[in-house]
Backbone bond lengths (Angstrom), bond angles and torsions (degrees), N, CA, C in turn:
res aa  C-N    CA-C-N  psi(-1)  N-CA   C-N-CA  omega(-1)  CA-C   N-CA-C  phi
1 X - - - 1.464 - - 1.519 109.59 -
2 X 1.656 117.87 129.79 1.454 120.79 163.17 1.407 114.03 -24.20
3 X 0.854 136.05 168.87 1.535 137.88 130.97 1.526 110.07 -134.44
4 X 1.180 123.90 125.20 1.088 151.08 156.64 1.915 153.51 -83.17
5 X 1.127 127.59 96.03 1.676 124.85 -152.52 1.263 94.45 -73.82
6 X 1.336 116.85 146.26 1.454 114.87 -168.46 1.732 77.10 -146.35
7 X 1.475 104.30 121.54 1.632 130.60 161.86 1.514 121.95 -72.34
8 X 1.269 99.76 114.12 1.622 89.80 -171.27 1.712 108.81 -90.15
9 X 1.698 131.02 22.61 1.166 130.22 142.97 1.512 97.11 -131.43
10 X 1.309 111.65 152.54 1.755 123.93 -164.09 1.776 92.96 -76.97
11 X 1.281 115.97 -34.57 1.345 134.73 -174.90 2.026 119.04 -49.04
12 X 1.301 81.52 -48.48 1.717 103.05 176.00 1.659 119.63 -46.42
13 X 1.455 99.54 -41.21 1.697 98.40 177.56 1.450 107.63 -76.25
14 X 1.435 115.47 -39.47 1.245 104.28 -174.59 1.700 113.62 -79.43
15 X 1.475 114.21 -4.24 1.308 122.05 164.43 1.601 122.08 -63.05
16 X 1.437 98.42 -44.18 0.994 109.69 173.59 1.754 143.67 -60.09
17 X 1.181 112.11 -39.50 1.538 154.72 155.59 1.528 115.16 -63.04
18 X 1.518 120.60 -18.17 1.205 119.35 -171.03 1.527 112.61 -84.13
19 X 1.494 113.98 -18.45 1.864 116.84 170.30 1.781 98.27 -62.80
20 X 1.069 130.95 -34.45 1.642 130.26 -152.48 1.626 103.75 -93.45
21 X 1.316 117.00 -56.28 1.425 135.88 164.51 1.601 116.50 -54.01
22 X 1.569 117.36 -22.78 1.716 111.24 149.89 1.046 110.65 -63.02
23 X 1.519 117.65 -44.20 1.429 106.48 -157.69 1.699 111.32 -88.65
24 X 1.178 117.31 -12.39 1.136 117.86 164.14 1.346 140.18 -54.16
25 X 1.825 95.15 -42.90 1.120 126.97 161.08 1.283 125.02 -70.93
26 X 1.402 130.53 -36.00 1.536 107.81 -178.32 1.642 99.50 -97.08
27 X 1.564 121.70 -15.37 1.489 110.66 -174.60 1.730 108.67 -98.89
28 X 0.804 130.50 -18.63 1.669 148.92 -179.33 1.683 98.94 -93.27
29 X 1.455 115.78 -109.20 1.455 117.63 -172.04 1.310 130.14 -72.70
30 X 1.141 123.57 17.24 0.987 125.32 160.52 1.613 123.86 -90.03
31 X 1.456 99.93 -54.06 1.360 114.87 161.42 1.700 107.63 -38.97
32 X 1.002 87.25 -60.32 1.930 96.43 -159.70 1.868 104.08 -60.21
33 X 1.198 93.56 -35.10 1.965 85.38 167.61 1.540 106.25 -107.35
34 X 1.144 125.59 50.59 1.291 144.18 147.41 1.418 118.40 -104.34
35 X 1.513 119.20 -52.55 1.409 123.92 157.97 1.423 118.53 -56.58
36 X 1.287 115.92 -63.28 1.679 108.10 172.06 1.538 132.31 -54.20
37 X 1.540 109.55 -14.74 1.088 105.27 146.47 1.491 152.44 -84.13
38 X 1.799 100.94 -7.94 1.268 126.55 172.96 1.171 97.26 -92.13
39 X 1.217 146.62 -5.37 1.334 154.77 179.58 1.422 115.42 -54.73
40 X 1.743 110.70 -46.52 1.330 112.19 -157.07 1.136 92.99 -124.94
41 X 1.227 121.02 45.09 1.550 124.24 168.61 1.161 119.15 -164.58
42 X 1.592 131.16 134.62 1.573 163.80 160.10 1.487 96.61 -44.71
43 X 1.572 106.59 125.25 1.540 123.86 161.76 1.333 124.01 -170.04
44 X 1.191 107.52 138.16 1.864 113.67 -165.14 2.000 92.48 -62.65
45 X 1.282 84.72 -173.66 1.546 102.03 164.45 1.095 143.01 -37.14
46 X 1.330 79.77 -65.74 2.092 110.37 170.88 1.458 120.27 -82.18
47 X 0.966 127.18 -18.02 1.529 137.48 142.44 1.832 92.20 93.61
48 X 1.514 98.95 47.49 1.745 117.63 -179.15 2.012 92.96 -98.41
49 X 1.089 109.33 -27.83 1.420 107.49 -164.92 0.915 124.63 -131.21
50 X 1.708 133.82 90.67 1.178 154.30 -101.41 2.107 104.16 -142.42
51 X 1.274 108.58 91.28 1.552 95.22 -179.12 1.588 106.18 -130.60
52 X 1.361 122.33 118.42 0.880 160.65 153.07 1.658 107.67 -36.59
53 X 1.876 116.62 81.66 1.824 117.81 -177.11 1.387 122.50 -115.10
54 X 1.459 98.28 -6.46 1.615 96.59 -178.54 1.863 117.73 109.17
55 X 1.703 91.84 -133.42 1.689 90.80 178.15 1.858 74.84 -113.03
56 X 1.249 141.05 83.41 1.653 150.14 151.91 1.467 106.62 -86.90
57 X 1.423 96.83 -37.35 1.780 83.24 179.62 1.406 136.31 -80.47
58 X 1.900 106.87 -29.92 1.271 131.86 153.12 1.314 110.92 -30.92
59 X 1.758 101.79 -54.04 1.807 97.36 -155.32 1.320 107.57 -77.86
60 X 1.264 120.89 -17.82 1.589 155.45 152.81 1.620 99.67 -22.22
61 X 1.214 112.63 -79.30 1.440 120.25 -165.02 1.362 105.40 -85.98
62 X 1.255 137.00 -3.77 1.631 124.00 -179.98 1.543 100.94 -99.02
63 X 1.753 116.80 3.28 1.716 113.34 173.69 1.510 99.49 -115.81
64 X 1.151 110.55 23.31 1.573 111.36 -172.44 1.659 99.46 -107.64
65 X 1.457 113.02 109.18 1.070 106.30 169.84 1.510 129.36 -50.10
66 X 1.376 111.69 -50.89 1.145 120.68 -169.63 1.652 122.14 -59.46
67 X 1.750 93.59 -16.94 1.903 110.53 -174.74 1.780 84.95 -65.24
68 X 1.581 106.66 -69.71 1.312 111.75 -173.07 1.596 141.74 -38.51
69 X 1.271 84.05 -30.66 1.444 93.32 165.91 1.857 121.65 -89.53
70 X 1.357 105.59 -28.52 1.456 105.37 156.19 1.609 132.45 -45.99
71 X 1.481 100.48 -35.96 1.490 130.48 160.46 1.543 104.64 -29.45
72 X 1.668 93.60 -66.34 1.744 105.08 -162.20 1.226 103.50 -65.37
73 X 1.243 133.95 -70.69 1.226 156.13 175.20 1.386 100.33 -22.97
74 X 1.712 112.39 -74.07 1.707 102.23 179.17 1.646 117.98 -49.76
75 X 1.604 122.12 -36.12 1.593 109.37 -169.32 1.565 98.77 -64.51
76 X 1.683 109.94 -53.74 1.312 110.49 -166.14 1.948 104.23 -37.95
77 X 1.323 111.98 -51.43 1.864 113.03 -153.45 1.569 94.52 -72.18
78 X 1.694 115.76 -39.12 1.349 114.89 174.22 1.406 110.51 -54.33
79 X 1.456 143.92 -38.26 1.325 129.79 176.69 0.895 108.24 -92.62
80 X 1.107 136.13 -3.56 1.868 113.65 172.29 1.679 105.65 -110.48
81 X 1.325 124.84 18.50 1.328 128.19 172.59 1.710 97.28 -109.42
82 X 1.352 128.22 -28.53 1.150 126.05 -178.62 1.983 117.11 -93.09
83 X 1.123 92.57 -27.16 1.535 88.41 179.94 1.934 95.16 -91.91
84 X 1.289 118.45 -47.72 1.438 104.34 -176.81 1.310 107.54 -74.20
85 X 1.118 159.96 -15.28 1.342 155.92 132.32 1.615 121.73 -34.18
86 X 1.555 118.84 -37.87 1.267 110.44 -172.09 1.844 91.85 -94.73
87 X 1.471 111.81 -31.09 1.482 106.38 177.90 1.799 127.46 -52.16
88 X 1.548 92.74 -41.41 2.056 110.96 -175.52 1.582 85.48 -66.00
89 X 1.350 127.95 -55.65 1.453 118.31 -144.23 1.217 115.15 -87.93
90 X 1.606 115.41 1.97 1.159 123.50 -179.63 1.717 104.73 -107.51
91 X 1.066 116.31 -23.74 1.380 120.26 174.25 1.506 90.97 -69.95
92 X 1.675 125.68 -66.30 1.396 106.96 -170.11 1.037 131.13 -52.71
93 X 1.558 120.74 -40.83 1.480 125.75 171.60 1.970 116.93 -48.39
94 X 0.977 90.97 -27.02 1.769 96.75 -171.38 1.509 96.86 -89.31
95 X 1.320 142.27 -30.29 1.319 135.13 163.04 1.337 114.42 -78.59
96 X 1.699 127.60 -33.59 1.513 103.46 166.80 1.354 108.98 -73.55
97 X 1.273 120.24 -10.35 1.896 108.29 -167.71 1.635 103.92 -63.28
98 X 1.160 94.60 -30.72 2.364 118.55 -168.49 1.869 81.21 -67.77
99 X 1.316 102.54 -90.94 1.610 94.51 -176.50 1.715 124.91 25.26
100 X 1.048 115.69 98.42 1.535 100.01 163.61 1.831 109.37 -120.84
101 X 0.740 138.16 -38.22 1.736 139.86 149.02 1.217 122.09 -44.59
102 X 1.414 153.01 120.02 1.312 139.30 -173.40 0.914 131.75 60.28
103 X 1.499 128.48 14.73 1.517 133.07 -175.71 1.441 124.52 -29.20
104 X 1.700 84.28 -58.89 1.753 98.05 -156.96 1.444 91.75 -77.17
105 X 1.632 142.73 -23.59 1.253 121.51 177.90 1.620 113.05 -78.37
106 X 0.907 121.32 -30.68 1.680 118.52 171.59 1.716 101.09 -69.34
107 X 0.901 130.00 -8.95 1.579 121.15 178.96 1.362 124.51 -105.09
108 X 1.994 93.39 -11.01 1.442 101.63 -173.39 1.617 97.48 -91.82
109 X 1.276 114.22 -38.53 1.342 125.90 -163.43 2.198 93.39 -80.21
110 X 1.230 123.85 -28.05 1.776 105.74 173.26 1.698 89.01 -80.60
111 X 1.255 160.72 -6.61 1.039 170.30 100.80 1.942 107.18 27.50
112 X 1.253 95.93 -98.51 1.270 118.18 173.83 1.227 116.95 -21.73
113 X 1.429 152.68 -41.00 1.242 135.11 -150.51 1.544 81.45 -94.05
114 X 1.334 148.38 -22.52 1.336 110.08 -163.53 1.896 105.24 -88.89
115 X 1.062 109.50 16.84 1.662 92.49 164.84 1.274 101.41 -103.30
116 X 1.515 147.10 21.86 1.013 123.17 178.34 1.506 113.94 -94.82
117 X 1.018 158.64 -174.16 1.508 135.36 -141.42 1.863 87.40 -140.23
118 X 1.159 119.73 145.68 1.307 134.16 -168.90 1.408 104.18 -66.11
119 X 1.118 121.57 -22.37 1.657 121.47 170.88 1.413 108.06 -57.52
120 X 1.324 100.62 -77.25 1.975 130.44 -179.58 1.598 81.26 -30.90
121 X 1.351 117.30 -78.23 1.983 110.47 -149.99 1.577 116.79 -37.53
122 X 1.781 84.41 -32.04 1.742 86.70 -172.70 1.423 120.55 -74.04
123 X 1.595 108.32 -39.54 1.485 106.69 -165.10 1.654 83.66 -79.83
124 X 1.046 119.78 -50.15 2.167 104.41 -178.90 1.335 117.87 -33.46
125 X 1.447 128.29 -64.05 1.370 130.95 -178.13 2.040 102.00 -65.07
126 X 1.135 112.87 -17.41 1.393 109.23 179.46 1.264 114.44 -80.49
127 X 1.723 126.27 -32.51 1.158 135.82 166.84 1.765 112.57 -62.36
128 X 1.434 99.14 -35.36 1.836 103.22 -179.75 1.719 112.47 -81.51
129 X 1.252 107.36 11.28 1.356 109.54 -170.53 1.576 105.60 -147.56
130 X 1.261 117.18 11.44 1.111 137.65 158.04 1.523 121.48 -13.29
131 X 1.061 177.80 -124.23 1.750 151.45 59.11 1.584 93.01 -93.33
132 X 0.900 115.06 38.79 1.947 103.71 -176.42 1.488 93.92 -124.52
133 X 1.630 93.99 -73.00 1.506 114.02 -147.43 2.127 89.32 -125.52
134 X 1.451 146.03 18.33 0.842 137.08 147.76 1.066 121.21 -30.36
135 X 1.509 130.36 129.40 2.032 113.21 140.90 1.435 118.66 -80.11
136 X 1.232 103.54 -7.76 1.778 78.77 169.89 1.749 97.81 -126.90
137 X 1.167 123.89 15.24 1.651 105.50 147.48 1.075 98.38 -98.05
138 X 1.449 154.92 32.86 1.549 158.52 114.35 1.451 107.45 -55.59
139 X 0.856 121.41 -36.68 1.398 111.69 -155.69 2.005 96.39 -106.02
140 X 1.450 110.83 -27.49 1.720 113.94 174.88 2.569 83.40 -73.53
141 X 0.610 88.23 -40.83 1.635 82.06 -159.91 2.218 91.20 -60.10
142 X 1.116 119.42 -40.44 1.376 116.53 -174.25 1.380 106.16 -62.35
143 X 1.600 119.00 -32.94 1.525 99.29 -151.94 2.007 77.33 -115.06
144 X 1.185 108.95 38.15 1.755 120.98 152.68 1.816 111.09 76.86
145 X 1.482 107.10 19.85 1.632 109.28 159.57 1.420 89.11 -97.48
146 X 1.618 86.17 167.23 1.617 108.31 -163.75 1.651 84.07 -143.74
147 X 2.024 117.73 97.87 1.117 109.59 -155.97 1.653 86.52 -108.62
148 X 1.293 129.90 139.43 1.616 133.26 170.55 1.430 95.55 -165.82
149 X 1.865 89.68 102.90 1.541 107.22 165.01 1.377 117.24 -75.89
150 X 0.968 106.58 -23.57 1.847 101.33 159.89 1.290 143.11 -65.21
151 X 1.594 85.59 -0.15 2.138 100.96 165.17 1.098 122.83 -142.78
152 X 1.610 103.70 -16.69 1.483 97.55 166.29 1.426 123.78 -110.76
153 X 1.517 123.75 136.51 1.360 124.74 -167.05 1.887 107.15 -67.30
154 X 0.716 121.01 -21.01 1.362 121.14 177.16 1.415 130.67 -101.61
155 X 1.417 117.02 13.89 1.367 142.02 169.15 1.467 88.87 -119.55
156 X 0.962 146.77 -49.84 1.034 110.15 169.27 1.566 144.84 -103.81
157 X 1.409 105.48 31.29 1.606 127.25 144.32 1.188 108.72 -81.20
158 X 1.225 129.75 -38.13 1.884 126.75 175.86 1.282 93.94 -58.19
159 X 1.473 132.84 -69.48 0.971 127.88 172.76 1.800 135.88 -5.45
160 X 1.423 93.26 -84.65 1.581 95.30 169.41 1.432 137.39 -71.37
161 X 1.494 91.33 -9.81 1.398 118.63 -171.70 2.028 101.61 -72.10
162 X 1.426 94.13 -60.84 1.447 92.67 172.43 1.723 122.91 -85.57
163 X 1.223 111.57 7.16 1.764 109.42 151.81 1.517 105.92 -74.45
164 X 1.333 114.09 -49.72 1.995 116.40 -155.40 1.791 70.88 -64.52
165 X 1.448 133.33 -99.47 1.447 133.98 172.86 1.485 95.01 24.17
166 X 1.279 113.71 -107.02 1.332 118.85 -161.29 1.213 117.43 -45.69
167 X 1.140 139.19 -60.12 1.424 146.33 140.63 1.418 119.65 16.17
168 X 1.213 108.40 -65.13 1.167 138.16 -168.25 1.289 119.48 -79.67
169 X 1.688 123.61 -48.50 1.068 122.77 -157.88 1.705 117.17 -93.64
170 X 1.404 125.16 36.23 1.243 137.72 170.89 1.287 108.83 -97.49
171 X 1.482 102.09 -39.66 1.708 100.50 174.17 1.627 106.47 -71.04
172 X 1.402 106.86 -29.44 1.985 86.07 -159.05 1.986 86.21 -92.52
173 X 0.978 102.96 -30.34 1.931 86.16 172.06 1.782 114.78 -61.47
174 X 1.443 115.25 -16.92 1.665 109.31 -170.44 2.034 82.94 -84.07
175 X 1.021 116.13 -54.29 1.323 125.84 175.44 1.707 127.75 -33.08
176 X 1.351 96.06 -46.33 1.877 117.31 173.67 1.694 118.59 -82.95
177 X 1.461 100.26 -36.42 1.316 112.41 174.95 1.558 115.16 -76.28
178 X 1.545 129.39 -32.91 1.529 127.25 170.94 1.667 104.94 -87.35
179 X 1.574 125.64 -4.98 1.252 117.50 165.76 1.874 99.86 -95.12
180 X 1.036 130.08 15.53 1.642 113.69 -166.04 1.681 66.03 -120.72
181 X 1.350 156.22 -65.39 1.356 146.77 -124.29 1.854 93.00 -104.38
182 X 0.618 117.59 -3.31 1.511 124.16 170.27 1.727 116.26 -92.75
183 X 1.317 106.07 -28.60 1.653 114.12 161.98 1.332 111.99 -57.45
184 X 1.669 130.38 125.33 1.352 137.69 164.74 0.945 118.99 -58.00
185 X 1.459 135.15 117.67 1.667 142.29 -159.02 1.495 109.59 -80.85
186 X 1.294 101.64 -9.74 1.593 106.88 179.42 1.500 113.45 -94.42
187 X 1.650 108.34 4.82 1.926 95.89 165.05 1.777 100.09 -106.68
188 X 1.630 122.63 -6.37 1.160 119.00 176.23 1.573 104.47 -83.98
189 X 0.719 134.61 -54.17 1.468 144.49 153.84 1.174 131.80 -31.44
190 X 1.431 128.91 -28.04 1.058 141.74 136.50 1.715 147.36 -55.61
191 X 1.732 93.79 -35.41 0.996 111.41 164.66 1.794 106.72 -96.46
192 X 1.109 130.91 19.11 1.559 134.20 160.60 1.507 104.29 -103.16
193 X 1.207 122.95 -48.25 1.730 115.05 148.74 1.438 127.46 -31.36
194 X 1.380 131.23 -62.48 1.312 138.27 162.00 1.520 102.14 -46.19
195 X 1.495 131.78 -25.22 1.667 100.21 177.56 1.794 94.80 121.05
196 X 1.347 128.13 -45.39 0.871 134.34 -155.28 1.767 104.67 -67.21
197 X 1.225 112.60 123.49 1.541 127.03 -179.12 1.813 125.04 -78.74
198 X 1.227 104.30 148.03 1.584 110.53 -159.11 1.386 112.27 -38.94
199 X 1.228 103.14 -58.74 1.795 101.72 173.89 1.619 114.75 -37.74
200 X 1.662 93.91 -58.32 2.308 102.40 -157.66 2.263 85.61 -65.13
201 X 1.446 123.63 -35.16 1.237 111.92 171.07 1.491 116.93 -45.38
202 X 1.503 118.34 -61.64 1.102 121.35 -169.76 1.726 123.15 -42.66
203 X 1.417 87.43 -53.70 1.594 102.58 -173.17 1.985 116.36 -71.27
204 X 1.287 76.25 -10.75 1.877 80.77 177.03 1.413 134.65 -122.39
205 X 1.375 97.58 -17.25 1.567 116.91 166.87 1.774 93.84 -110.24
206 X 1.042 114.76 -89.97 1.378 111.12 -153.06 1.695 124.59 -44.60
207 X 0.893 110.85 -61.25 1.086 132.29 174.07 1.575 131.35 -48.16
208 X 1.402 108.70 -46.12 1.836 110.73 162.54 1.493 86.82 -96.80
209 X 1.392 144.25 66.55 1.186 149.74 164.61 1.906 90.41 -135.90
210 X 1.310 115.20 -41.51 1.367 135.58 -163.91 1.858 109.72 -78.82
211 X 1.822 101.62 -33.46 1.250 121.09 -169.64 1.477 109.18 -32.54
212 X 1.791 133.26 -49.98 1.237 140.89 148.66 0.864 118.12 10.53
213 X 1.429 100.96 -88.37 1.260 121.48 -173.81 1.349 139.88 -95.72
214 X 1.505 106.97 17.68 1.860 137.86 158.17 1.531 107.20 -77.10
215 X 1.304 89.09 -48.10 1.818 85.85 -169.64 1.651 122.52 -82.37
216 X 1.866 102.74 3.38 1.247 90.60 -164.86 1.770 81.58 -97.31
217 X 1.690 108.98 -29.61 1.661 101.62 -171.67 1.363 109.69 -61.53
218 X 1.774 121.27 -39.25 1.272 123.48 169.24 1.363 110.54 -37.05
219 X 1.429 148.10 -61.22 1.607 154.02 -169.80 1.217 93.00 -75.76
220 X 1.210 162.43 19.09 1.309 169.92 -112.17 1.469 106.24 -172.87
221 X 1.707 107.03 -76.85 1.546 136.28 -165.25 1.430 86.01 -63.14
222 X 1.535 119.32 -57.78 1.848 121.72 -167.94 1.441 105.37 -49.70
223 X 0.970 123.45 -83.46 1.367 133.45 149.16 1.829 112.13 34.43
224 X 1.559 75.17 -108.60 1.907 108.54 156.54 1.330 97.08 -26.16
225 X 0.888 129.76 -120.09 1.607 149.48 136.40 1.778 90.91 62.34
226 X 1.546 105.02 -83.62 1.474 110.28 154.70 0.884 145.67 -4.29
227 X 1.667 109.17 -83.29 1.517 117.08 -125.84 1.539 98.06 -126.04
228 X 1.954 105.67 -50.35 1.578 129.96 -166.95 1.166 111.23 -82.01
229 X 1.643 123.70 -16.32 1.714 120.10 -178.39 1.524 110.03 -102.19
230 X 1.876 107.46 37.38 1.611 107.49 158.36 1.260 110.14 -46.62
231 X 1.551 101.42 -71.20 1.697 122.88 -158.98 1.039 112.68 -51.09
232 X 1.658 129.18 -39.64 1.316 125.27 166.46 1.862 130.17 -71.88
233 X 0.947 126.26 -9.72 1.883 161.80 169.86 1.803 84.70 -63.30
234 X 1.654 96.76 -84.20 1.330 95.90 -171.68 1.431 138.01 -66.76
235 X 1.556 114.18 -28.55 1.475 107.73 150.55 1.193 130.17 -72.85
236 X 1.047 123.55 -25.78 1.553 128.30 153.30 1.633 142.93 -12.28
237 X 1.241 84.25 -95.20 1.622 137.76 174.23 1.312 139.35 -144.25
238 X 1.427 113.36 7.63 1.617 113.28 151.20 1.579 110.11 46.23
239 X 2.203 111.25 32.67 1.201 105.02 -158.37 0.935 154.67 131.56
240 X 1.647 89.09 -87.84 1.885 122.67 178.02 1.017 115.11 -64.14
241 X 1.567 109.02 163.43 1.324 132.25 32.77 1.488 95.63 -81.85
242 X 1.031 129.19 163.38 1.591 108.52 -174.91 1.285 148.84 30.76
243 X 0.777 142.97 -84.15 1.450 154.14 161.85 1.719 110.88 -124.61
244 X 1.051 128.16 -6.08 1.508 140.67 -119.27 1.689 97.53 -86.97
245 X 1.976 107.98 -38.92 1.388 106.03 173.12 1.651 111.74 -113.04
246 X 1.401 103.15 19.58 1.727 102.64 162.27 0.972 129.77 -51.17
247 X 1.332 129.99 86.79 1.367 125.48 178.49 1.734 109.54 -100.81
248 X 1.328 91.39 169.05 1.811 107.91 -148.01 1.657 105.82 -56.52
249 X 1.417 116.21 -12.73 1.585 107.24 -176.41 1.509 95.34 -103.30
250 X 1.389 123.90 -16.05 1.115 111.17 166.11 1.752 121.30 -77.12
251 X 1.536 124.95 -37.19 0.822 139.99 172.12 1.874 100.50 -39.89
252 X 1.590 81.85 -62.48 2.032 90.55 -173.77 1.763 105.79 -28.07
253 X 1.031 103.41 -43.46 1.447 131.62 -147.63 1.957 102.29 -83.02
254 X 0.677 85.17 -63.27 1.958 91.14 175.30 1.746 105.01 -63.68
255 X 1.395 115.06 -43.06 1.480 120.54 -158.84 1.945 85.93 -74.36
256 X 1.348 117.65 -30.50 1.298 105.52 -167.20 1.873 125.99 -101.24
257 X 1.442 80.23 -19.42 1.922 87.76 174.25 1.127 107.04 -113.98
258 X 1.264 142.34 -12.84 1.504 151.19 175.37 1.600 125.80 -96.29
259 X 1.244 102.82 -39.04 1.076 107.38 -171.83 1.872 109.08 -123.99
260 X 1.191 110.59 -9.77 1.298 120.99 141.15 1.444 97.76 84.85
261 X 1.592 123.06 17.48 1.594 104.86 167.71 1.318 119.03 -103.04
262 X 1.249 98.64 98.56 1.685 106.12 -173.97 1.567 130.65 -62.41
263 X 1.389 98.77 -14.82 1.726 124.61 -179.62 1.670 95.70 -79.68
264 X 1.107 112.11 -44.73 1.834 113.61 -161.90 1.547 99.88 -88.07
265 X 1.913 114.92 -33.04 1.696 95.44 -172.11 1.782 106.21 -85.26
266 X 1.531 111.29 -14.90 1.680 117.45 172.52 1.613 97.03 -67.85
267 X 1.325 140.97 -21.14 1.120 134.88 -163.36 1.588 102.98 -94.97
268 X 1.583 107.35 -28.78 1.183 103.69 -167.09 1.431 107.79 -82.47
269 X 1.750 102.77 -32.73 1.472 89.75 177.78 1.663 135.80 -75.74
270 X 1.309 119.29 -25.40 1.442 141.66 119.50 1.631 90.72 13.25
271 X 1.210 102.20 -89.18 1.692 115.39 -158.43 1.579 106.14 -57.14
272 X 1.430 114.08 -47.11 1.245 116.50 167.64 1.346 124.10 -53.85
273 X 0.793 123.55 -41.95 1.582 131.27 179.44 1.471 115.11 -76.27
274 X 1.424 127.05 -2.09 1.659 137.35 -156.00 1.537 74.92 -126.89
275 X 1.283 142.10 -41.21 1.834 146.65 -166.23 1.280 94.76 -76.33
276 X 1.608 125.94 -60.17 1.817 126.86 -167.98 1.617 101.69 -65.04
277 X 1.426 113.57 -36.09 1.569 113.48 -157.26 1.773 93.77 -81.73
278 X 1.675 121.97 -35.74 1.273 110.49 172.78 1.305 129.75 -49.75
279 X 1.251 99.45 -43.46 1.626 113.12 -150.75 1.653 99.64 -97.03
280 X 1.504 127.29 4.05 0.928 131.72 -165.00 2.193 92.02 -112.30
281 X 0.913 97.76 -35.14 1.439 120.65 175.32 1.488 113.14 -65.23
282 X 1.463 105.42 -45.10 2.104 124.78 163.70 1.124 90.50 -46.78
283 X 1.306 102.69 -79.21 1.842 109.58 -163.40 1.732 126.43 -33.81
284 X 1.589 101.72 -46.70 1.375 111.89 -177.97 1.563 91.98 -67.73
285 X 1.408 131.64 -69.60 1.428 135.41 -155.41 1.656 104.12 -57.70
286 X 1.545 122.66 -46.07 1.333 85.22 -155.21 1.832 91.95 -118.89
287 X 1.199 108.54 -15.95 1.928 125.47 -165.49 2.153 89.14 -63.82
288 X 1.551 96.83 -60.63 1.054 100.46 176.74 1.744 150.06 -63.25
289 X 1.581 97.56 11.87 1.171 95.63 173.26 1.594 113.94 -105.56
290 X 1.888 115.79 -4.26 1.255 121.62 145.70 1.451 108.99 -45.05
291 X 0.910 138.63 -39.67 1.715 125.89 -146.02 1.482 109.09 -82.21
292 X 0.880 122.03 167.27 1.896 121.74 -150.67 1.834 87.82 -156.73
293 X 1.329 104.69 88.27 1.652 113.54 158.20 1.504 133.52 -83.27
């Protein structure tokens, strides 16, 4: 039988809900029609000089090479922070799940990196990749790479690529690991009776058993991907080599405190926020009718 809470004033639920729905409201929509309204309008610095242009700033950034290529740059770091992120943390989760000795310390210790704060990850992996004083651009320079993310654009996308990675992947292993221990051991076990081997198990029991909870870290990882790997961009690489790892929330970010056009970085974020809300909308419509609950 259902069971059902039945409010004995109609008032109470919406009493209830009203701490979450402030905060929605002044940190979510408010913001967001704060930018769209700076969107369509020209203003100095100091916000003394106020001009009213329309969609000028839009048309602004779709002849801007450099917007466009931020474009590339962000999809490229967004897919290889989301598929190698959900790939590491799913390999780890499936080797601590095996674990029977020491569990909880191998789970406490893949644990740890997610309190470290998106700043810290960056300048840490920046110190380990150092070209001066690195240990492991010591160790790429011994076995005859010559690694300097400070000139080459593709050392330093590896770069940030495997800070956001690490960063990241404590949450989607705590995530993979309570969806792998929540699977009933008696359809894996069953299908090891039939003959069927760890791998052909994985991919047919476990795993579209797991689908759940792939697609929710996937809308998760995208996300991230976005919005949360400022701090690491800017301790990083600030970018560079050029423009080369500017991606679009970083872009937002330089075009608006640096370079001071507040009309073009409200425009940009506008755009950003219409890109996360699409592709988050893909995901539900078409990603999600793979998923098997």
């Amino acid at each position: 039988m259902e069971k059902r809470v039945r409010f004995r004033s109609r008032w109470l639920p919406w009493l209830l809900i009203a701490p979450q729905m402030a905060i929605v409201l002044v940190f979510f929509f408010w913001p967001a029609a704060q930018a769209l309204y700076q969107s369509v309008l020209q203003q100095d610095a100091f916000g003394m000089s106020v001009e009213f242009v329309g969609l000028e700033n839009f048309q602004r950034l779709l002849h801007d090479p450099t917007y466009i290529d931020s474009f590339k740059t962000t999809a490229l770091f967004s897919v290889l922070v989301a598929v190698c992120g959900l790939s590491v943390a799913l390999l780890l989760a499936v080797m601590a799940d095996r674990v029977v000795r020491g569990a909880a310390v191998y789970k406490t210790l893949l644990i740890w990196p997610y309190a470290v704060a998106p700043a810290v990850a960056g300048v840490l992996w920046l110190f380990l990749f150092a070209p001066s004083i690195g240990v492991i651009s010591y160790a790429l320079q011994s076995l005859g790479y010559d690694w300097n993310h400070l000139l080459d654009a593709g050392d330093a996308m590896t770069l940030i690529v495997i800070a956001a990675v690490w960063k990241q992947i404590s949450y989607n292993f705590l995530f993979f690991l309570a969806g792998l221990q929540s699977i009933p051991r008696s359809l894996v076990e069953a299908a090891a009776i039939d003959g069927a081997r760890p791998w052909r198990r994985f991919w047919t029991i476990v795993f579209p058993l797991l689908s759940p909870t792939t697609f929710f870290l996937l809308v998760i990882n995208v996300v991230y991907a976005f919005f949360d790997t400022f701090a690491i961009v800017d301790a990083a690489t600030q970018g560079g080599p050029g423009k080369e790892t500017a991606i679009l929330v970083y872009k937002l970010y330089y075009d608006g405190f640096k370079a001071l056009d507040m009309g073009g970085s409200a425009a940009q974020s506008v755009v950003l926020m219409v890109i996360v809300i699409v592709l988050t909308v893909i995901q539900f419509r078409y990603i999600e009718r793979k998923v098997t609950y």
